[in-house]
N, CA and C atoms as a LAMMPS dump frame, in Angstrom:
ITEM: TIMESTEP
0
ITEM: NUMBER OF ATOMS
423
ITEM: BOX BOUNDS ff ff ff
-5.0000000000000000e+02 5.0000000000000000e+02
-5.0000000000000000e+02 5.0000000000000000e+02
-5.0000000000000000e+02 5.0000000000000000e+02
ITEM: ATOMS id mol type element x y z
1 1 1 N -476.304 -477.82 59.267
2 1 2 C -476.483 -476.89 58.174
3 1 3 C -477.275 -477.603 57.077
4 2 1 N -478.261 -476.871 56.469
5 2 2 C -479.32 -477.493 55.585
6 2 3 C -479.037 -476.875 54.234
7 3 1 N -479.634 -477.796 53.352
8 3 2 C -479.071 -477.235 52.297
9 3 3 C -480.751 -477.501 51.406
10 4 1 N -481.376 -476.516 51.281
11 4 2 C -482.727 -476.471 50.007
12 4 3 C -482.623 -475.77 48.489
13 5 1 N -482.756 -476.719 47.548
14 5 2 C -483.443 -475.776 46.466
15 5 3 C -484.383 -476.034 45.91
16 6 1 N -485.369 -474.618 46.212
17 6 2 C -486.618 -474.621 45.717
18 6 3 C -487.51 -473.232 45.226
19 7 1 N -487.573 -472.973 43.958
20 7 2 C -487.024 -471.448 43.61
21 7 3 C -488.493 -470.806 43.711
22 8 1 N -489.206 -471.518 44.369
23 8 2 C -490.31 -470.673 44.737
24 8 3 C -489.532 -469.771 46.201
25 9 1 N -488.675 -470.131 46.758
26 9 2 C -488.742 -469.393 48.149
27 9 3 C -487.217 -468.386 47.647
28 10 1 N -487.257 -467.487 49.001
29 10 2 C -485.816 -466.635 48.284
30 10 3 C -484.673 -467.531 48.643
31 11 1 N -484.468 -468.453 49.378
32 11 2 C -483.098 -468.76 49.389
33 11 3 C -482.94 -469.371 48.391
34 12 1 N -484.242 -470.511 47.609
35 12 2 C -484.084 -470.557 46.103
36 12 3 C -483.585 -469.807 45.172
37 13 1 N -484.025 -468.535 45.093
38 13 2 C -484.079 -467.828 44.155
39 13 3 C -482.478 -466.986 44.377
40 14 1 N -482.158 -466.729 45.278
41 14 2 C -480.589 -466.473 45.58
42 14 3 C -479.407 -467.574 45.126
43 15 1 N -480.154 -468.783 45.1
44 15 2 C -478.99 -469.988 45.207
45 15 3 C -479.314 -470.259 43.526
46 16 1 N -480.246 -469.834 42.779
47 16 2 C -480.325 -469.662 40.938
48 16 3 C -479.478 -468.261 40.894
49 17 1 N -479.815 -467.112 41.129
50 17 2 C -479.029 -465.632 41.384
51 17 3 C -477.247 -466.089 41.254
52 18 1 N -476.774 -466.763 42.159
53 18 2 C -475.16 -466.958 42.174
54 18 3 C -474.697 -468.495 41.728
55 19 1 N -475.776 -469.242 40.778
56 19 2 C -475.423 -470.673 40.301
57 19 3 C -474.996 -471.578 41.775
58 20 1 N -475.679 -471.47 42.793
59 20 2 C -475.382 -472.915 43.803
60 20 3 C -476.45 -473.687 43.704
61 21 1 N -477.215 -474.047 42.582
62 21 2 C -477.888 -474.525 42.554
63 21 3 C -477.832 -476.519 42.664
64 22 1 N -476.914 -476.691 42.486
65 22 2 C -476.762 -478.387 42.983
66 22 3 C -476.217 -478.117 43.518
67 23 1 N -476.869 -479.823 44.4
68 23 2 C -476.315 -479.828 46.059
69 23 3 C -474.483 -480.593 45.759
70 24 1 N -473.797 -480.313 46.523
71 24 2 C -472.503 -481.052 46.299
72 24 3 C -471.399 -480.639 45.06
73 25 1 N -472.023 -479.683 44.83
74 25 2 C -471.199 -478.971 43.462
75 25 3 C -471.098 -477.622 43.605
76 26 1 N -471.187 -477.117 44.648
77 26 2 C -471.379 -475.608 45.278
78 26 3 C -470.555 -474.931 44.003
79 27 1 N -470.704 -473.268 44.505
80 27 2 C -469.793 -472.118 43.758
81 27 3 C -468.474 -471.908 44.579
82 28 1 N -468.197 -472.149 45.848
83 28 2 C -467.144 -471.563 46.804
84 28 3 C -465.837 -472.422 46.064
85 29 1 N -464.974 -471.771 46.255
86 29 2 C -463.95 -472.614 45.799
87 29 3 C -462.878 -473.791 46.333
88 30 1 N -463.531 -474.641 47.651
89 30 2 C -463.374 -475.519 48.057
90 30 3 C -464.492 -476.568 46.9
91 31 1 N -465.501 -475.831 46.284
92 31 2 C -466.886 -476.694 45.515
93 31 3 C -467.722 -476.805 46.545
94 32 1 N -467.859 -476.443 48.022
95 32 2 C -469.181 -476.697 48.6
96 32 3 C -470.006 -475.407 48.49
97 33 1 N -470.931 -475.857 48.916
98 33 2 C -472.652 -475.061 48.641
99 33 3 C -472.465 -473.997 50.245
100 34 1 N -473.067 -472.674 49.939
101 34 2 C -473.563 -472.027 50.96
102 34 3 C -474.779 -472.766 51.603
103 35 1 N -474.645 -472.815 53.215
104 35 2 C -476.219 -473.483 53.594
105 35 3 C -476.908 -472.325 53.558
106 36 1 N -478.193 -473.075 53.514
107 36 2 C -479.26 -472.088 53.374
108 36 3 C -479.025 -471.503 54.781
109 37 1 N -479.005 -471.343 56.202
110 37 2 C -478.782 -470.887 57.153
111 37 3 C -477.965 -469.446 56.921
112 38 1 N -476.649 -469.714 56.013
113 38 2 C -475.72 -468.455 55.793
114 38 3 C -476.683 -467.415 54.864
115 39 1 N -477.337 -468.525 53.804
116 39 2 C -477.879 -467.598 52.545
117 39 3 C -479.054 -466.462 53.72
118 40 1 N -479.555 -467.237 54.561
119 40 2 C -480.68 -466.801 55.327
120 40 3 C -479.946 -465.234 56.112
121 41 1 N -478.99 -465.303 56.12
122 41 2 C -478.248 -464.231 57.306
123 41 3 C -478.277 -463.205 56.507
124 42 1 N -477.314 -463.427 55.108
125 42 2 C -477.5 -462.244 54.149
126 42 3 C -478.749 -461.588 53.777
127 43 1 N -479.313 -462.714 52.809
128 43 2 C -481.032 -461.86 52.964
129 43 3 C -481.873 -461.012 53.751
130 44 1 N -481.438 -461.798 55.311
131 44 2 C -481.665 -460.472 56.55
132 44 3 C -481.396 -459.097 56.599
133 45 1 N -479.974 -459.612 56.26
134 45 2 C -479.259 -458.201 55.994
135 45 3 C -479.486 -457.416 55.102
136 46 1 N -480.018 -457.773 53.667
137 46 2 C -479.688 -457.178 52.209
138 46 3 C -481.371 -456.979 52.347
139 47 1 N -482.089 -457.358 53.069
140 47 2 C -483.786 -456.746 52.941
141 47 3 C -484.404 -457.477 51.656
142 48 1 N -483.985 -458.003 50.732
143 48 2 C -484.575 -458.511 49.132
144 48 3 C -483.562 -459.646 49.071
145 49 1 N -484.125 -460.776 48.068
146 49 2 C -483.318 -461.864 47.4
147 49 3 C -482.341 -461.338 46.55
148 50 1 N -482.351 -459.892 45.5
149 50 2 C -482.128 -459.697 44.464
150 50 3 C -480.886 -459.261 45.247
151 51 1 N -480.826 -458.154 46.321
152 51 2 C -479.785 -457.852 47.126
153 51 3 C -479.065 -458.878 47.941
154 52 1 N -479.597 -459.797 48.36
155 52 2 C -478.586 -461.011 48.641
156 52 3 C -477.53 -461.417 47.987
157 53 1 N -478.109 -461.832 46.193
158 53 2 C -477.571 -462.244 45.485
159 53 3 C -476.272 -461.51 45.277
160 54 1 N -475.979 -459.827 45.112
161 54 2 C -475.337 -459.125 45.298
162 54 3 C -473.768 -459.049 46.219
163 55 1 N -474.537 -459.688 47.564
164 55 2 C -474.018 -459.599 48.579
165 55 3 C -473.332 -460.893 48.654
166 56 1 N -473.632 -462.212 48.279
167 56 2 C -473.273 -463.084 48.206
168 56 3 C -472.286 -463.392 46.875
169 57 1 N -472.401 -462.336 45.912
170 57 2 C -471.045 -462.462 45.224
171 57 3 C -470.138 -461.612 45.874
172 58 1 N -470.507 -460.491 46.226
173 58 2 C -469.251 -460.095 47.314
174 58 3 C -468.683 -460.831 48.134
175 59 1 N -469.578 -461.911 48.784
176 59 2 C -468.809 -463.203 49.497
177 59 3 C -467.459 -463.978 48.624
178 60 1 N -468.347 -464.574 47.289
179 60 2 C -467.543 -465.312 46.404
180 60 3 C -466.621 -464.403 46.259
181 61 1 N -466.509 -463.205 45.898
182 61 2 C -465.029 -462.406 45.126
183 61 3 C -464.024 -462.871 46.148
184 62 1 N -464.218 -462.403 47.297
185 62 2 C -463.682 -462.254 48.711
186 62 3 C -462.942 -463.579 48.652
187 63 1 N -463.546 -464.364 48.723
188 63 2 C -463.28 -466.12 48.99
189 63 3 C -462.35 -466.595 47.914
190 64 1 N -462.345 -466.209 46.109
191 64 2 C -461.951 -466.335 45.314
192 64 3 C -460.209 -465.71 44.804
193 65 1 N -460.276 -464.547 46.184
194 65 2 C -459.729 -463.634 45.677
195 65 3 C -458.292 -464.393 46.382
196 66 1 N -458.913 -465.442 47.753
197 66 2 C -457.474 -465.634 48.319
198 66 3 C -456.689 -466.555 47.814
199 67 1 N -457.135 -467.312 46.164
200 67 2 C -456.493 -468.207 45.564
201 67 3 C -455.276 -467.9 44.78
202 68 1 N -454.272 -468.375 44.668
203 68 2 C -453.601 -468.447 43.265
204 68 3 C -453.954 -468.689 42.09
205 69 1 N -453.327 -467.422 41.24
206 69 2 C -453.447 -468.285 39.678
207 69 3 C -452.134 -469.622 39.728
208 70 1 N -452.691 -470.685 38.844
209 70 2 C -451.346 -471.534 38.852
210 70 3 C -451.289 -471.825 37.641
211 71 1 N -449.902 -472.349 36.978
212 71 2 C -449.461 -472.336 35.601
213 71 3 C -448.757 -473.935 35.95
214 72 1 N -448.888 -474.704 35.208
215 72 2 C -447.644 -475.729 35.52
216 72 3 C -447.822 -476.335 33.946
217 73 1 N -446.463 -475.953 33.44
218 73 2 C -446.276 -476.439 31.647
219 73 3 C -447.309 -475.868 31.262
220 74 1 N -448.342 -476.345 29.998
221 74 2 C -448.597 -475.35 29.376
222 74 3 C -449.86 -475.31 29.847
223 75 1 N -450.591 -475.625 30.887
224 75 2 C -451.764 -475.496 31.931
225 75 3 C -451.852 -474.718 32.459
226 76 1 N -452.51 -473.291 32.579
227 76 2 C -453.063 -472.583 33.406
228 76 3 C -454.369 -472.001 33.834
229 77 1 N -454.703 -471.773 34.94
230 77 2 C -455.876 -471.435 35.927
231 77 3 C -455.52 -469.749 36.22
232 78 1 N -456.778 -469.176 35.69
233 78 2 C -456.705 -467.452 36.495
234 78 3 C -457.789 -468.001 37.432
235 79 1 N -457.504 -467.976 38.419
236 79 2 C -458.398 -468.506 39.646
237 79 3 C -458.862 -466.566 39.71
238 80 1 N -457.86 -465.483 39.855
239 80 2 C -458.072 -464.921 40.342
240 80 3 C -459.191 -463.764 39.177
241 81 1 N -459.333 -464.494 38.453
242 81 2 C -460.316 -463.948 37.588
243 81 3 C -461.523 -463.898 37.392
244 82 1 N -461.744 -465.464 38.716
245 82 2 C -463.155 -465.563 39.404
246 82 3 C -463.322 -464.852 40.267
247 83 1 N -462.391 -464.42 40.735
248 83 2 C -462.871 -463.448 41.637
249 83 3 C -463.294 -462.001 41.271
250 84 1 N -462.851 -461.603 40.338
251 84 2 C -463.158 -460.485 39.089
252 84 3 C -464.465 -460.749 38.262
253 85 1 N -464.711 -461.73 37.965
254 85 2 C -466.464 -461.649 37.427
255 85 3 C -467.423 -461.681 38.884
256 86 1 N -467.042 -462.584 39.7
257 86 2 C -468.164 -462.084 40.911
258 86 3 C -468.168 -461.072 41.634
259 87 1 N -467.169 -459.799 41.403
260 87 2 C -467.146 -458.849 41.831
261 87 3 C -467.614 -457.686 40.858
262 88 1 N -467.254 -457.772 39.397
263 88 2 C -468.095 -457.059 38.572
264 88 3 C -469.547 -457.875 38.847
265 89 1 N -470.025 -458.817 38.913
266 89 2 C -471.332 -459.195 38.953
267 89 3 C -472.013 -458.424 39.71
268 90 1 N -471.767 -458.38 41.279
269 90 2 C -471.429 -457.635 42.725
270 90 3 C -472.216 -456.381 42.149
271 91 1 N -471.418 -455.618 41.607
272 91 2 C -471.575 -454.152 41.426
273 91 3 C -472.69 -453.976 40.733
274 92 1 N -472.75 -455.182 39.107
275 92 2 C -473.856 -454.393 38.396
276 92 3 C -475.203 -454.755 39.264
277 93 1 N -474.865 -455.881 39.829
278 93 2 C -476.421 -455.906 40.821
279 93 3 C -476.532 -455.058 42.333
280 94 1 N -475.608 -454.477 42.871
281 94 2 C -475.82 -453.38 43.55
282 94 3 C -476.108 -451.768 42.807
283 95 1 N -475.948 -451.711 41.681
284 95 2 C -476.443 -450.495 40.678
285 95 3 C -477.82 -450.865 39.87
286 96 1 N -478.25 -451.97 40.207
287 96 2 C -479.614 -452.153 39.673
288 96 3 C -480.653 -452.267 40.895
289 97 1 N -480.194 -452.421 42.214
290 97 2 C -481.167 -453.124 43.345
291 97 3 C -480.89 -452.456 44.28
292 98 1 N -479.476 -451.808 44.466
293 98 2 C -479.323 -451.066 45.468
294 98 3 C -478.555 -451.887 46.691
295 99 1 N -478.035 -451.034 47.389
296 99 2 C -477.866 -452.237 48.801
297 99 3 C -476.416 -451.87 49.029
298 100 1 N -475.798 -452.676 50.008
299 100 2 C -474.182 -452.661 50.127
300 100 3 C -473.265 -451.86 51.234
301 101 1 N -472.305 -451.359 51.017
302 101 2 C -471.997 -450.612 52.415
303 101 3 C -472.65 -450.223 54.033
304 102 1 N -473.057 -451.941 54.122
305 102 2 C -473.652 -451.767 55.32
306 102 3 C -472.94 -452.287 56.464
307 103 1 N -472.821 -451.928 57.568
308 103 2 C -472.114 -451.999 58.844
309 103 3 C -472.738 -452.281 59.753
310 104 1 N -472.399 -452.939 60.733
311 104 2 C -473.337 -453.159 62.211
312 104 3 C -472.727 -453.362 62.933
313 105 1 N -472.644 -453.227 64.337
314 105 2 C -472.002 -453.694 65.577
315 105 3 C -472.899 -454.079 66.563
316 106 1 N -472.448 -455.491 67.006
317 106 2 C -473.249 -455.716 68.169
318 106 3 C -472.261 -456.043 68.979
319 107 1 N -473.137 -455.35 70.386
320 107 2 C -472.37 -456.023 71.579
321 107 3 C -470.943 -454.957 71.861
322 108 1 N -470.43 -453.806 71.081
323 108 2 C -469.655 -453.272 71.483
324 108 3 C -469.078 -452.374 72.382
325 109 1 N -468.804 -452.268 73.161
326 109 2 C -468.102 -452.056 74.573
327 109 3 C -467.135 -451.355 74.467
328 110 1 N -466.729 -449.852 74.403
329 110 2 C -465.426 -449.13 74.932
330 110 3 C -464.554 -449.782 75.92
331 111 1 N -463.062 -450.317 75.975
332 111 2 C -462.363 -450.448 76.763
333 111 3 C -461.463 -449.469 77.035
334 112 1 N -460.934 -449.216 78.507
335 112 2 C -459.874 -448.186 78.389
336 112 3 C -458.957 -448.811 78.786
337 113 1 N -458.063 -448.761 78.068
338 113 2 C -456.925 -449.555 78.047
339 113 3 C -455.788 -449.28 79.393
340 114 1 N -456.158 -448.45 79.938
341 114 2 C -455.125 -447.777 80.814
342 114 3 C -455.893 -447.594 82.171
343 115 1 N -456.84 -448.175 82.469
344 115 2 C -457.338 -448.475 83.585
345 115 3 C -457.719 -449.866 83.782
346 116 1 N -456.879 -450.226 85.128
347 116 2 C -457.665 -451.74 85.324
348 116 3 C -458.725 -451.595 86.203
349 117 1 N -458.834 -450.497 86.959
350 117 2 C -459.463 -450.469 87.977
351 117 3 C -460.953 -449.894 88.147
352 118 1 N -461.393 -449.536 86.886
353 118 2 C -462.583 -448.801 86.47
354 118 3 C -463.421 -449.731 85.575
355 119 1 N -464.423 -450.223 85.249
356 119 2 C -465.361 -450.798 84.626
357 119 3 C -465.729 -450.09 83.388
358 120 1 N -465.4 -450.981 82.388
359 120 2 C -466.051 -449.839 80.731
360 120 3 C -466.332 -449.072 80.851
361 121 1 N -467.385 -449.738 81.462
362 121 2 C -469.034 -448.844 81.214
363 121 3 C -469.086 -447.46 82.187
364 122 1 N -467.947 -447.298 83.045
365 122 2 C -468.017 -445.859 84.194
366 122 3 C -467.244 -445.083 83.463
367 123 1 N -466.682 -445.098 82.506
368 123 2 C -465.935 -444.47 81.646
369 123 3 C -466.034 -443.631 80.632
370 124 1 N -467.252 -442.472 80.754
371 124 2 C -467.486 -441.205 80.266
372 124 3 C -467.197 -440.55 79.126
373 125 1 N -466.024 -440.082 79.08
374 125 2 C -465.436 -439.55 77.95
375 125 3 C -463.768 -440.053 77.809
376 126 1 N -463.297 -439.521 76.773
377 126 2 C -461.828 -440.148 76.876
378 126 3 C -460.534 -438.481 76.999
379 127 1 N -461.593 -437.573 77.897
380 127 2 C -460.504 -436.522 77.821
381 127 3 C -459.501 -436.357 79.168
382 128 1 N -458.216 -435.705 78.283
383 128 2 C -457.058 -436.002 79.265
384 128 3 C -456.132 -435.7 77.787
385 129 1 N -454.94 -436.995 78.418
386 129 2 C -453.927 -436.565 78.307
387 129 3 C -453.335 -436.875 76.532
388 130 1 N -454.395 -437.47 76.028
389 130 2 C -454.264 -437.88 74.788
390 130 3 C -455.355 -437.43 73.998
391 131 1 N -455.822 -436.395 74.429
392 131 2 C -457.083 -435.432 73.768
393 131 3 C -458.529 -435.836 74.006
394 132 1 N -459.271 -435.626 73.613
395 132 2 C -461.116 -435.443 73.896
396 132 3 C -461.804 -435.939 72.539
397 133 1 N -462.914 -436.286 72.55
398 133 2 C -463.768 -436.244 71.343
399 133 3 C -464.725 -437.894 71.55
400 134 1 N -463.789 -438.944 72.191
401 134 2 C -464.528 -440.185 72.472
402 134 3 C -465.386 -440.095 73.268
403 135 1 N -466.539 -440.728 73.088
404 135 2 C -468.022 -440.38 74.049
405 135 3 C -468.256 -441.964 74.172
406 136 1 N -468.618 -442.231 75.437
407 136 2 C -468.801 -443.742 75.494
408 136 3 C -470.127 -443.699 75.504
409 137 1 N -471.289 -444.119 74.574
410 137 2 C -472.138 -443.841 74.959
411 137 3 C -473.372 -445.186 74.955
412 138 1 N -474.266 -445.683 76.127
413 138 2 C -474.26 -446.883 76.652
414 138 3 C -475.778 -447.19 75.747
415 139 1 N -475.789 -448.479 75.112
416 139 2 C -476.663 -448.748 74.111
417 139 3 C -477.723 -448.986 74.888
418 140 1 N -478.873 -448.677 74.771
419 140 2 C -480.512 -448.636 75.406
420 140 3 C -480.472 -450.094 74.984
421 141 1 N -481.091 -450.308 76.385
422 141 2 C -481.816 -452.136 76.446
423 141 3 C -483.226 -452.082 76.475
């Protein structure tokens, strides 16, 4: 996993977008850096840097969100409050750039659970004895 910053290119400009900009001081809350490889997947996905950036605080909220706040004497951490600015962040840059509720499946395969003896893929519809409406229908290669 590689790690670049150089804000002429977009994974630059994504890794200024969500502050990972030094190496070894990441945003995630272990402190390491997204590699550029991951930043590269989102951008795929999100079509623009500006929508990455977006998408990649939806990462951080997510990641942020599974921490504790902790208090010990008169010391305390809202951990979970980082996860609340990168998720308002999230939004106002999906209401300025657009993007988000996107889904994909690869590779998915109907199983029928109640046949061993039939192959996925010969498996038509799902009507019978637990009603109709499932269509297995086989992805063009």
């Amino acid at each position: 996993m590689t790690w670049t910053y150089r804000t002429g290119t977009d994974i630059g400009k994504v890794r200024l977008g969500i502050g990972d900009d030094t190496e070894d001081s990441g945003v995630r809350p272990d402190g390491t850096n997204f590699s550029d490889e991951e930043i590269q997947v989102i951008l795929d996905a999100e079509g623009s840097w500006q929508r990455a950036v977006a998408g990649l605080c939806e990462v951080l909220a997510v990641q942020w969100a599974r921490l504790v706040n902790l208090a010990v004497g008169p010391r305390r951490e809202d951990l979970s409050r980082v996860s609340e600015a990168y998720a308002e962040q999230a939004a106002r840059l999906r209401a300025q750039y657009g993007g988000g509720a996107r889904g994909f499946a690869v590779g998915v395969t109907r199983v029928d659970g109640w046949s061993d003896d039939e192959p996925s893929d010969s498996l038509d519809d799902a009507s019978g004895e637990y009603g109709s409406g499932f269509e297995y229908v086989r992805p063009e290669v």
